[in-house]
C-alpha positions as CSV (number, residue, x, y, z in Angstrom):
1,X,0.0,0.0,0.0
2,X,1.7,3.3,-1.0
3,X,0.5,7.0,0.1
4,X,-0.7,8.9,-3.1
5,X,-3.2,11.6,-1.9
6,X,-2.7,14.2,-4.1
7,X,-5.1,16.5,-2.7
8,X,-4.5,20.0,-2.3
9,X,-3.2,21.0,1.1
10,X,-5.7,24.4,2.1
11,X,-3.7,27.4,2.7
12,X,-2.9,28.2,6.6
13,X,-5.5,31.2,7.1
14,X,-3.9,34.4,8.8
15,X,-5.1,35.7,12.5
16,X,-6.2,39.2,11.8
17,X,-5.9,40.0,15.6
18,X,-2.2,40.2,15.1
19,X,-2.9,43.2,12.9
20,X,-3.4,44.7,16.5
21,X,-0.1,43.9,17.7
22,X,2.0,44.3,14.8
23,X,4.0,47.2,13.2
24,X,5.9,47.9,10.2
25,X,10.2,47.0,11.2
26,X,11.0,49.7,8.9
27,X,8.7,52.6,9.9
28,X,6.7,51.5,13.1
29,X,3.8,52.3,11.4
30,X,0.3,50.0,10.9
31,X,-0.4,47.8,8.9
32,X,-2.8,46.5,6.3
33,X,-4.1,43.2,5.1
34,X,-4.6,42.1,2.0
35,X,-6.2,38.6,1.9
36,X,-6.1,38.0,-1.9
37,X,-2.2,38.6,-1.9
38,X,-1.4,36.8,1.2
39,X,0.6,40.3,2.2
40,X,0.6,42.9,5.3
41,X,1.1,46.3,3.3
42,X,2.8,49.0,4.9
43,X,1.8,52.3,3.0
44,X,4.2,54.2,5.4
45,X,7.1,52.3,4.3
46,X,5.9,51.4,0.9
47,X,6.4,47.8,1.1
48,X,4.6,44.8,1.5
49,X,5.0,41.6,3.9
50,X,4.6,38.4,2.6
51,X,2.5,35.7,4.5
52,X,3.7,32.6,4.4
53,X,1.7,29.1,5.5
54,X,-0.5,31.9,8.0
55,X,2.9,33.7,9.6
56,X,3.8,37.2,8.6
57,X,7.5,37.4,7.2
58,X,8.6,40.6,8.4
59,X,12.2,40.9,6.9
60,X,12.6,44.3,5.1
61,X,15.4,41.4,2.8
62,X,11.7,39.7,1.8
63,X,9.0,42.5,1.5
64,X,8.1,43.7,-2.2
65,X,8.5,47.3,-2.7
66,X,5.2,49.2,-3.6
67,X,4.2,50.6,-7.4
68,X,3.8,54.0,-6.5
C-alpha cells in the first residue's frame, strides 16, 4: 500500500488579531491586510509583507516594494 493523496493541502488562514499587535520593522507604522495577496502592506514604508503558511514574514530582505 503506497501513500498517493494528491489532494490540495488548504492554505494556513492568517489571524487578523495580530494586525493589533504588529507594526511595520521599517517605519513603526500600521499595517494592512490584503487577503487576496497573502501580504501585510505597509503604505508608510511602501512595502509589502509576505505571509507565508498563516505567519507574517517581516524581513525588510523579503518584503516587495510598492508601485507608487
Amino acid at each position: 500500500m503506497t501513500d498517493t493523496d494528491t489532494s490540495p493541502v488548504a492554505p494556513v488562514a492568517f489571524d487578523r488579531r495580530m494586525l493589533e499587535i504588529l507594526v511595520c520593522p521599517a517605519s513603526q507604522g500600521t499595517l494592512d491586510y490584503d487577503a487576496d495577496r497573502q501580504e501585510l502592506i505597509s503604505a508608510s514604508a511602501g512595502v509589502a509583507y509576505p505571509i507565508r503558511d498563516g505567519i507574517p514574514v517581516m524581513l525588510m530582505d523579503e518584503a516587495r516594494r510598492l508601485e507608487d
